[in-house]
N, C-alpha and C positions, 0 to 999 in steps of 0.2 A: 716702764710702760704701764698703763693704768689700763685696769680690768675695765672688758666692755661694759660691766654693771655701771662702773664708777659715772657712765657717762647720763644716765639717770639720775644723779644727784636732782636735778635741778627742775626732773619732772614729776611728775605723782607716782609712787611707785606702783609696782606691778603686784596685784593684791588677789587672793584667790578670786574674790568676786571679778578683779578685772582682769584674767589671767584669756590672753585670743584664744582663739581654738582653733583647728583644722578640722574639720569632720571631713572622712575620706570614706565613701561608700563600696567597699570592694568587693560590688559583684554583677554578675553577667545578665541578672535579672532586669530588665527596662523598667519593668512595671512593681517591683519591690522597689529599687532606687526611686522611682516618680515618687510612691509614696511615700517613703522615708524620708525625700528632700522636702517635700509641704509639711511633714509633721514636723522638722526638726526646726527649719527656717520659720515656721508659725507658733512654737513655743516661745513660751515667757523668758525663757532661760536663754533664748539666744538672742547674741547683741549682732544687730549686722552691720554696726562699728566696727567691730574688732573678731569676729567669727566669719569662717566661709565655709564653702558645702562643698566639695569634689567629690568627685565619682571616680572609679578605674573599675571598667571591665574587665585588665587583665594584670597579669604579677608585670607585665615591662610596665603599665601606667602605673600604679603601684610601689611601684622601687623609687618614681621621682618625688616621693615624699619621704624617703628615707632618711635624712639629714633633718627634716622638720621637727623642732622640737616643742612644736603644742601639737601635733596631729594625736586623731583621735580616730581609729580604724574598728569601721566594721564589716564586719567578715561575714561573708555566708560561706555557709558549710559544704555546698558545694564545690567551693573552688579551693578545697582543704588540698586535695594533690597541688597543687600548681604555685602554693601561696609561701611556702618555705622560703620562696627568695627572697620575698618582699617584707615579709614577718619579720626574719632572720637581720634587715640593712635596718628594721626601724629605729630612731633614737631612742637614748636610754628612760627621756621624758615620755614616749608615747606611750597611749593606753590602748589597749585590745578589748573587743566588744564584738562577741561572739550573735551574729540574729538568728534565733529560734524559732523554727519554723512549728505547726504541730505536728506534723507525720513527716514521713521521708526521709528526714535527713539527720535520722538519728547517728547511721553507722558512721559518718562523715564527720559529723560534731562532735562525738569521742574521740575521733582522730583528730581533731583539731584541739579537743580538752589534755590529750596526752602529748601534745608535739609543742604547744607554745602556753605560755602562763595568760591565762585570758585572766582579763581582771573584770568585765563583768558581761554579763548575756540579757537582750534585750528581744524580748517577742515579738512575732512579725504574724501580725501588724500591731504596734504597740497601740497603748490607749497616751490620750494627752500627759496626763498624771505619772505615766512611767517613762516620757521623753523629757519631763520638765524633771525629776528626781535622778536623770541618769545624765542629763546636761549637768547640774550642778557639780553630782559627784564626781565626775571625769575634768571638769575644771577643775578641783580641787586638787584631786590627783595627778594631774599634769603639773598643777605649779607647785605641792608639794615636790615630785621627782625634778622637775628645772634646777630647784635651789639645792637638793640632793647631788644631782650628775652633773649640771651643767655649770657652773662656777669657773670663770677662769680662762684663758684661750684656745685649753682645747682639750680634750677628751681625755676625763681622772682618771684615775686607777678605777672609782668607784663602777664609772661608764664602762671601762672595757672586762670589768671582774663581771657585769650584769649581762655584758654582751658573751660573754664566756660560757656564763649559767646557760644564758641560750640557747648558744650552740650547742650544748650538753645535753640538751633535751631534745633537740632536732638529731642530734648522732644517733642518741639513744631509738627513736622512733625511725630509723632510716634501713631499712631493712633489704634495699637493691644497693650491690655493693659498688655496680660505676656511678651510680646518684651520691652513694657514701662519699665517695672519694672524691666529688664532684664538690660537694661541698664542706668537708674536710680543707681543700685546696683552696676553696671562694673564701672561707670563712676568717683559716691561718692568713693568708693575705691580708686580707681588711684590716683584721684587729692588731697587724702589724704594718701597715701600709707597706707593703711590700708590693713589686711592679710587675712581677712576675711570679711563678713558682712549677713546680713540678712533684710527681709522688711516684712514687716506687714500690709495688707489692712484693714481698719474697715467695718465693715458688719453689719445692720438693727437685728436683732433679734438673733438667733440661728448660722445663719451661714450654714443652711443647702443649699446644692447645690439645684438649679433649674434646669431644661431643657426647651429648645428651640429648634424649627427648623430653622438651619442657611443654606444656600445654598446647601439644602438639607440632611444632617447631624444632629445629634442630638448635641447641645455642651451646656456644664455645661454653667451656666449664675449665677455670682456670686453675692451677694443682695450688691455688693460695697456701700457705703453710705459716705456721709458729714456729719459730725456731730459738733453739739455747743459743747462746753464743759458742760453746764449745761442740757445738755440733758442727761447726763450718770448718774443725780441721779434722773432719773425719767423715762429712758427705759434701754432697754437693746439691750446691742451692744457686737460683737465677733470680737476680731483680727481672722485674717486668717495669719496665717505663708506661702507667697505667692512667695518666692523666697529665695535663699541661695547660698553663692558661697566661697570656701573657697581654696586657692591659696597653703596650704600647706599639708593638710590630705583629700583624699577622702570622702565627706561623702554623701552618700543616700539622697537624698532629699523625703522627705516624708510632704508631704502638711496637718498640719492638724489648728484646728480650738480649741482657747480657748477663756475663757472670757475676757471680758476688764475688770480688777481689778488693784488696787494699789500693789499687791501682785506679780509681775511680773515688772521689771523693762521697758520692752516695755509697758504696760499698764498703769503704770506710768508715761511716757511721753505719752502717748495718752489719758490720765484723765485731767493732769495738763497744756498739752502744751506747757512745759519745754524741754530744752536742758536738757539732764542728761552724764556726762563729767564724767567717774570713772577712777582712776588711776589705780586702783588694784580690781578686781573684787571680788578678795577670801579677801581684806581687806576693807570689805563698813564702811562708817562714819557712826556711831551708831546714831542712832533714826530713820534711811531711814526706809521707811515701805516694800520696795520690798527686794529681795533677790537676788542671783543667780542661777539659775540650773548647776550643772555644769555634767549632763545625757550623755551633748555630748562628753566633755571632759574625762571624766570616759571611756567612751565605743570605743572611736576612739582614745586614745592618745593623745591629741591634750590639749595644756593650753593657756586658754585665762585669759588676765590678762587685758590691758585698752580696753575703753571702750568709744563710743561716740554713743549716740542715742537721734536723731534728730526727733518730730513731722512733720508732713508735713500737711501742710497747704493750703487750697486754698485763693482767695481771698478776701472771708468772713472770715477769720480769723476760719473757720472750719477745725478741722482734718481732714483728708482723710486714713493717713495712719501713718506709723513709718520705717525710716531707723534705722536699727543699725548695727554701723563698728566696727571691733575690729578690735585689735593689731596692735598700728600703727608700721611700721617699722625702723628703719634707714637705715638698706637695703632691698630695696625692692623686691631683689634676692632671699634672705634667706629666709631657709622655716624652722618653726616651728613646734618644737617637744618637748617633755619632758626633754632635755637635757640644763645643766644651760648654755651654751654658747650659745644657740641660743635664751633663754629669755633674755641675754645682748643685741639683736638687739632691742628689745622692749622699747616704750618709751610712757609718756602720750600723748594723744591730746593736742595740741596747743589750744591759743586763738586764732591766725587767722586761724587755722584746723575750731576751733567753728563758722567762722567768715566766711568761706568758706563752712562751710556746710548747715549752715542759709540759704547762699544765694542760694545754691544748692538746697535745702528743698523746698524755694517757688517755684522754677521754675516747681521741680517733684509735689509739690503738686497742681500748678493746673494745670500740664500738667495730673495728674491723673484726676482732678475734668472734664476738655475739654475731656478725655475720656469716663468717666462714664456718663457724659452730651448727648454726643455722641450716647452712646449706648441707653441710657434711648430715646433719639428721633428715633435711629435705630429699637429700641421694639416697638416704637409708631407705626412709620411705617407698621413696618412686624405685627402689630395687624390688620393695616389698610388693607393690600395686601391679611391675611388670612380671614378675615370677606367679602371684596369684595369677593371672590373664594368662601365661602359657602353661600353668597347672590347668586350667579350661581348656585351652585349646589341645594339650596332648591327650584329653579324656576325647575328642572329636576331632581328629586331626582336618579333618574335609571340610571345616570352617576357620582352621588358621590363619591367622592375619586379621580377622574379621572386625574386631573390637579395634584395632589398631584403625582402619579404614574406617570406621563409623568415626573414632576418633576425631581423624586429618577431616573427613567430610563437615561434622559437626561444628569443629574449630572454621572452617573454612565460612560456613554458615554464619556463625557470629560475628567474625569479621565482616563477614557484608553486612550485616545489620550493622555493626559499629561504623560505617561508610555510606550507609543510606543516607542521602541526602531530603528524600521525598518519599513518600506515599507511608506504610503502616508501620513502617520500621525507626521513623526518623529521629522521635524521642527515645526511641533504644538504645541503651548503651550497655557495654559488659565491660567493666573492670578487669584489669590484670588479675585481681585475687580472684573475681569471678570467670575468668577463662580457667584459671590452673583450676579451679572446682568444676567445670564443665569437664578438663580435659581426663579428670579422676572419675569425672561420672563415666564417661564415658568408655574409657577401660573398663572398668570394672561392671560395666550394666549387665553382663551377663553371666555373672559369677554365682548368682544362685543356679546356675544347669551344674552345678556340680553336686548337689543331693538330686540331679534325675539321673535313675537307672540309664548305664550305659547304652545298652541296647536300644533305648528309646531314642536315644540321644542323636546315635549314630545312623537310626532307621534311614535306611535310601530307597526303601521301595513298599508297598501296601503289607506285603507279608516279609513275615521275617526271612531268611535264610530258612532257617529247619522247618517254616509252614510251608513253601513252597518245594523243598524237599520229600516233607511229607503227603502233598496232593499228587507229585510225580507218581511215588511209591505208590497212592493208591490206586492212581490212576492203571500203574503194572496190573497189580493186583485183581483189578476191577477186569483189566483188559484178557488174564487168566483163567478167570472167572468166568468169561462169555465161550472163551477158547473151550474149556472144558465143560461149560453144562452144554452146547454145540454140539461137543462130541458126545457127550449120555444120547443128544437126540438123533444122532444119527447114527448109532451102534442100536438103538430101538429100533429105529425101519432097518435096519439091515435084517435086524434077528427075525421084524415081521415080513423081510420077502424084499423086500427093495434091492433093486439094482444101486451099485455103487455110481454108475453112470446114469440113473435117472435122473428122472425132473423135480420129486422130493426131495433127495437131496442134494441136489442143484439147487433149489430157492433156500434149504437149510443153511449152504456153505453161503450163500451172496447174502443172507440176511447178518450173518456173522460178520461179514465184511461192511458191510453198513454200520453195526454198531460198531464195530472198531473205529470206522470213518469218524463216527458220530463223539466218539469219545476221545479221540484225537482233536476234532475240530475244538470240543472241550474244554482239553486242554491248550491247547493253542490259543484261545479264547480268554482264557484265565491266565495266562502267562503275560500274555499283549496287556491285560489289563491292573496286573501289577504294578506297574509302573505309575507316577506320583502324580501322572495326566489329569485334568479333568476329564468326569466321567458324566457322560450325557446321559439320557432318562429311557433309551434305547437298550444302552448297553450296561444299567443296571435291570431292566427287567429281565433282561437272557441272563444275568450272574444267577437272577433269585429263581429262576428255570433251572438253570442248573443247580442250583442247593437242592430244590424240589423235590430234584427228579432223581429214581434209584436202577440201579444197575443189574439186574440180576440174574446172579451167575450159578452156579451147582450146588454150593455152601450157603446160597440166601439173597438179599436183597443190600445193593453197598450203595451209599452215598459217595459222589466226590470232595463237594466241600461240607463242612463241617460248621457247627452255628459259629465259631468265634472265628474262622475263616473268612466267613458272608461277611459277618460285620466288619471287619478291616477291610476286605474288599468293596464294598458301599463307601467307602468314602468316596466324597465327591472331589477333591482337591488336594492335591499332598499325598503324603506317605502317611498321617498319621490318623487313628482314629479319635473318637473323641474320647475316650478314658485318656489316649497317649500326648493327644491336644493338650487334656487339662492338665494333665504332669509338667508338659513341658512352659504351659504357661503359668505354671506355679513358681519357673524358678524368677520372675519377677518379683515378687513377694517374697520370697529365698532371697533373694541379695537386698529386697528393703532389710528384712531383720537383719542377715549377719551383717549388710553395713553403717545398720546401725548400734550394732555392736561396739565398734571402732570410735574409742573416744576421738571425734574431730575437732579441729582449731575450730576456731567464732569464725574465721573466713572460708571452712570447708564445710562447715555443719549440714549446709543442702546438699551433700552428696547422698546420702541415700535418698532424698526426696528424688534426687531430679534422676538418677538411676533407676528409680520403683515405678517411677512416670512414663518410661518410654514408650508403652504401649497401650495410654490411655487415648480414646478416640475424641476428634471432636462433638461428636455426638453425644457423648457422655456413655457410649458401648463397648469401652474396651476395658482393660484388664491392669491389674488388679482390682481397682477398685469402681471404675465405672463414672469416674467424674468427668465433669465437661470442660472444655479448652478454657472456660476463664477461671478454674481450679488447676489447671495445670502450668509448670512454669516453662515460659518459653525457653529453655534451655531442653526441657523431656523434647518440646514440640517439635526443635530443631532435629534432636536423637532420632528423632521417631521417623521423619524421613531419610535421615540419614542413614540409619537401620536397612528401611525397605528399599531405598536405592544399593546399598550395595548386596542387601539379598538378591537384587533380579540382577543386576551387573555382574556377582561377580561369578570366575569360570570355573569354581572350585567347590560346588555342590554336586553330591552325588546323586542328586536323584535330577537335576535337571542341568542342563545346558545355560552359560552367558545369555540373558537374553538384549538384543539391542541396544544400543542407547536410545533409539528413539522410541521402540517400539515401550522400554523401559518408564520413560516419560510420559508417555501418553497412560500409563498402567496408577501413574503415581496420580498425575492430574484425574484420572477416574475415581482414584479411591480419596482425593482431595472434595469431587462434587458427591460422593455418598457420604462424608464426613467422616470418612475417616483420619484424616488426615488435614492439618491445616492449610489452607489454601493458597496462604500470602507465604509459608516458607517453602511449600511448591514452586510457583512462582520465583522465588527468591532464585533457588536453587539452578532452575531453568536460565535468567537472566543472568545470573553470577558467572554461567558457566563453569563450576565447581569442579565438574571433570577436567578441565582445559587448565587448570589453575594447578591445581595436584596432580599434574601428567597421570593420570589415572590409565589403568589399562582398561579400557574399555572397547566392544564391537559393536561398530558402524554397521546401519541395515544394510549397507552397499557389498560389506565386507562379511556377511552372515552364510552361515552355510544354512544348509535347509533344516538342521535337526536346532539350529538355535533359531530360524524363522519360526520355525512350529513349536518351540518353547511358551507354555504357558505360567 
C-alpha cells in the first residue's frame, strides 16, 4: 500500500510557503476573537486558499480540531483551567500560541507557560507586523513537525513519544488528585487506543473515607498510601476503584472499595508489581491465581476481551496505585458491543503498547505520590491553622466557634458572588486557590488577640470583677462612715440635754436614713449601669454626679467611684473603654505581622492582607489602617460582614444576648448607609439567605425573649 504522500507525486508539493493552516481562536472573548479574526484574515501572510479562521469558545469546540494537523491554536489565558483537554488531544503538527494581554492575566499565563509547551505568545491586540511574522513562523513550523510526526499511515513512535512529553507536563502541573486520575485514565487510553479503562488507588487499612474541613466545606480525604511490596504480607491495604471511563457503553460509575488480593487481577498487579498483558480475558493461562469479573459485562452489554494493567509506581519503586485499559482497538471510532463484527476491531496490546504504558505508569505514579505528598503537608498545615484558632479561642472561651462561623459565612458569601448572574457581583469570580486563601484568612483573622491581655479579652462588663467588687466595698464603708459620724451627732445632743425621743434626734436618725437611701440608690444605679448597654446622655450626667459627689462620714470625706472607674463607666457602648478599644483593635495589625511571618505559597500570599483588612471601613474610617473600599480586597469586605453578622447573631457573648435575625439585619443595613460597611455584600447577604443555607442557629423576632428584644 502506498503512503498517503505517494499520492502527491503528481501535484506541486506541499512547501513551507504553501503549507494550509487552521487558525483556531480559543477563547470566550467575542470581542478579542472579532478582532484577531480581521487581523489575521487581512494579513499578507494569509492565503484564503488554503488557510481558515475558527473559533471555540469552549475546551468541547476545541477537542474537534484535535486530529487536525496544520491547526494553529491560540489560547487565552483565561481559559488556562478548562483547556487541558483540548491542549492535551492536539496533533503532534500543531502549534500553541499563547495571547498576551497587558494586565490581568498574568497569574493564568504562567499556568498555562508551565502546563503545556507554547511555542510562541502573541499581544493582544497585535500590530500588523507581528501577525504577518507570526503567520510565517507558525507555517513553517507546522510543516517542518508534519514531515517530522506525521509520515506514513498512522501515528510514529515519534508522535506518541511528543504526546507522552505532554502528558508529562500536564501530570506534573495537576495538583487535584480526581482531575489527576481523570486524566491519567483519558490520556493512557488515547496514546493506546484502548476502549475503555479503569484506575485504582491503594489505601492504608480499610479504605474507609475520612472528613476534613477544606475551604470551608466538609470533603472525603482518602487514606491514598505508597506502599513496598512486602508490606501487603504483613498489613492491610484496599484498592479504591477511583475512576472509569468507557468510550462505548454508558456505565454508572460507582466508587467502591475492595481488598488488595491475588484473587483480582488489579490486585495482582498491585501485590506483584507486574505488568499483566491478557489477550483474551474469558481465556486466562491456566495456573493465573486471579480471575475475571465479568458483573459489568453481563449487566451493561458490553465484552471485554484484551487487557493491559499497569502498577504505578513512584520513585521508590512503591505502588501508588493500578491502571487498567481494555480493548485495544484498530479503530478507534468503533464502539463496542456483543456483536462479532465489532470484536473483529479488537486486538492484543502491543509490546511497545507495554512499553508506552511503563513509561506512562512512572510519570502518573509519581505524579500521584507529588499529590498525596501534597496533601499530607496540606493536612499538616490546616492541623496547624486549626490548633492556632483554638489556641484563640481557649484564651476566650465565650467566643468559641467564632472564626469557624465567619468562616462557613464568608465562604458562603463568595459563593454567591461566584453565582451572581447580575448586578455588582457578576464579573466576580473566586478561584479554588482563592477560596482555600479566603478560607485561611478567615480562621486565622483573629489570631493577633492573642498578645491582648487576657482580661481585656474576656471583659463582659464596664468594670472589671475587682472594680465592681471594689465600689461594693466602698460603698460598706462609706455606708459605716454615715452610721458612725450619726452617732458622734447624736451622743452630742444627748450629753447637751436632748431627749432620746425628741425631735432632734428624730430628723438626726431619718436624715441618716436618707443618705443610706441615697447611697444605695447609688449603688444600684452604678450596678444597672455596668452592663455593656448603651448609655444615654441622661444617665452619664448622674454617673459624673456621682463621681462628684463625697460622702462624709467621721474619718472625712469618701468618694464612691474613683477617676479610672468614671472612665470605664462613660463608655457609651460595650464593655470596653477606649485604652481597652485600642488594645483590642490592635490585634488586627498583630495578625497582619505574625502572618506575615509565615512564608506562603504564590497562591496563599494574600492571607495576611485580606485578614489585616477585615475591619477596614468603607469610608476609609476603620482600622488598621484607614483605607477605603476600593483599597480593600473584596475577600476583607466579604469577612467584614460576615464578622459583624455573627457578632450580633451569635448566643455566646457574655455581655449581651442573640440579637434577632431581623432586627440583626436592619443593624447591618444601617452600618452599610453610614459606610461602614459595604453595601452590595449586605445586600448580598440578605438575598443569599446565608443563614438558611448554613442551617445556622439563629433567633427569629417572633421567637425572641425580651432581654434579646432589648439587646443592643
Amino acid at each position: 500500500m502506498k503512503s498517503p504522500t505517494s499520492k502527491l507525486a503528481s501535484r506541486l508539493p506541499i512547501t513551507p510557503s504553501r503549507q494550509p493552516l487552521t487558525l483556531v481562536l480559543f477563547s470566550a472573548d467575542s470581542i478579542l476573537c472579532e478582532g484577531l479574526l480581521m487581523l489575521l484574515t487581512q494579513s499578507r501572510k494569509f492565503s484564503p486558499e488554503r488557510d481558515a479562521v475558527r473559533v471555540a469558545t469552549d475546551a468541547a469546540q476545541a477537542l474537534e480540531f484535535g486530529g487536525n494537523d496544520s491547526v494553529v491554536m491560540f489560547v487565552d489565558p483565561r481559559l488556562a483551567a478548562v483547556a487541558a483537554p483540548a491542549l492535551l488531544r492536539l496533533n503532534s503538527a500543531a502549534a500553541l500560541v499563547m495571547l498576551r494581554r497587558g494586565s490581568g492575566d498574568e497569574k493564568q499565563a504562567e499556568e498555562l507557560r508551565g502546563g503545556f509547551p507554547i511555542d510562541d505568545e502573541l499581544d493582544v491586540p497585535p500590530t500588523v507586523l507581528q501577525v504577518d511574522t507570526l503567520l510565517r513562523r507558525m507555517r513553517e513550523l507546522v510543516y517542518l513537525r508534519g514531515r517530522t510526526f506525521n509520515q506514513g499511515d498512522g501515528p510514529s513512535e515519534n508522535d506518541k513519544l511528543r504526546r507522552l512529553n505532554r502528558i508529562g507536563v500536564a501530570l506534573s502541573n495537576e495538583r487535584n488528585l480526581s482531575a489527576l486520575l481523570s486524566v491519567i485514565l483519558t490520556e493512557a487510553r488515547n496514546i493506546m487506543d484502548a476502549d475503555a479503562g479503569s484506575i485504582y488507588i491503594i489505601e492504608a487499612g480499610s479504605g474507609a473515607p475520612r472528613a476534613r474541613r477544606r475551604a470551608g466545606d466538609a470533603a472525603r480525604q482518602t487514606q491514598a498510601a505508597a506502599v513496598k511490596r512486602s508490606d501487603f504480607t504483613t498489613k492491610m491495604f484496599s484498592l479504591r476503584f477511583a475512576a472509569a471511563q468507557n468510550d462505548s457503553v454508558n456505565i454508572p460509575f460507582d466508587e467502591i472499595v475492595f481488598p488488595a488480593n491475588m484473587e483480582s487481577i488489579a490486585g495482582y498487579a498491585a501485590l506483584t508489581g507486574e505488568i499483566v498483558s491478557i489477550e483474551d480475558v474469558y481465556r486466562l493461562p491456566p495456573g493465573v491465581p486471579y480471575r475475571f469479573n465479568a458483573t459489568i459485562d453481563k449487566k451493561f452489554g458490553y465484552h471485554t476481551q484484551s487487557m493491559l494493567t499497569i502498577p504505578l509506581k513512584n520513585t521508590y519503586d512503591e505502588v501508588v496505585g493500578v491502571v487498567q485499559l481494555i480493548n485495544k482497538k484498530r479503530d478507534p471510532s468503533r464502539r463496542i458491543d456483543l456483536s462479532e463484527e465489532s470484536h473483529k476491531t479488537l486486538m492484543p496490546f502491543s509490546a511497545e503498547d507495554i512499553e508506552l504504558a511503563s513509561s506512562l505508569s512512572s510519570q502518573a505514579g509519581v505524579a500521584i505520590e507529588n499529590v498525596r505528598l501534597a496533601d499530607a503537608i496540606q493536612k499538616l498545615f490546616e492541623s496547624f491553622v486549626f490548633a492556632s484558632m483554638r489556641a484563640i479561642e481557649q484564651r476566650d472561651p465565650s467566643t468559641a466557634g467564632h472564626s469557624a462561623r465567619v468562616d462557613r459565612v464568608t465562604l458562603a458569601l463568595a459563593q454567591a458572588v461566584n453565582e451572581a448572574k447580575e448586578g455588582p457581583f457578576k464579573d466576580q469570580h473566586f478561584s479554588d486557590s482563592e477560596l482555600t486563601e479566603l478560607h485561611y484568612a478567615c480562621l486565622l483573622h483573629d489570631f493577633g488577640k492573642i498578645g491582648v491581655r487576657e482580661h481585656v479579652l474576656t471583659k463582659a462588663k464596664k468594670l472589671y470583677p475587682w472594680e465592681s467588687d471594689a465600689i461594693a466595698f466602698r460603698g460598706e464603708v462609706i455606708r459605716r462612715e454615715l452610721m458612725l459620724a450619726a452617732l458622734d451627732d447624736e451622743l452630742s445632743l444627748l450629753r447637751k440635754g436632748a431627749s432620746v425621743e425628741g425631735d432632734e434626734v428624730a430628723e438626726l436618725r431619718m436624715r441618716l436614713q436618707l443618705q443610706v437611701a441615697e447611697l444605695d440608690g447609688d449603688l444600684e444605679f452604678i450596678r444597672k449601669h455596668t452592663e455593656p448597654g448603651f448609655l444615654p446622655d441622661d444617665a452619664l450626667a448622674r454617673l459624673k454626679a456621682i463621681h462628684a459627689k463625697r460622702y462624709r462620714g467621721r474619718h472625712g470625706e469618701f468618694p464612691l467611684i474613683l477617676d479610672r472607674e468614671m472612665h470605664s463607666l462613660s463608655t457609651r457602648r460595650g464593655s470596653l473603654n477606649d485604652e481597652e478599644r485600642r488594645e483590642i483593635e490592635n490585634h488586627v495589625s498583630d495578625s497582619w505581622k505574625f502572618l506575615r511571618q509565615i512564608p506562603w505559597t504564590a497562591d496563599l500570599s494574600r492571607v495576611p492582607e485580606i485578614a489585616g483588612q477585615h475591619h477596614e471601613k468603607m469610608n476609609g474610617k476603620g482600622y488598621p489602617n484607614g483605607v477605603p473600599a476600593s483599597q480593600t480586597p473584596l475577600g476583607s469586605r466579604l469577612m467584614a460582614v460576615a464578622d459583624v453578622f455573627d457578632s450580633l447573631t451569635a448566643g455566646d457573648r457574655p455581655y449581651k444576648p442573640a440579637i434577632p435575625l431581623e432586627r440583626a439585619i436592619e443593624i447591618l443595613e444601617k452600618m452599610a448607609l453610614a459606610g461602614d460597611l459595604d453595601p452590595d455584600v449586605v445586600k448580598l447577604l440578605k438575598e443569599a439567605k446565608v443563614w438558611e443555607k448554613l442551617k445556622l442557629k439563629v433567633v427569629r423576632l417572633s421567637d425572641a425573649t425580651p432581654a434579646q428584644l432589648a439587646a443592643q
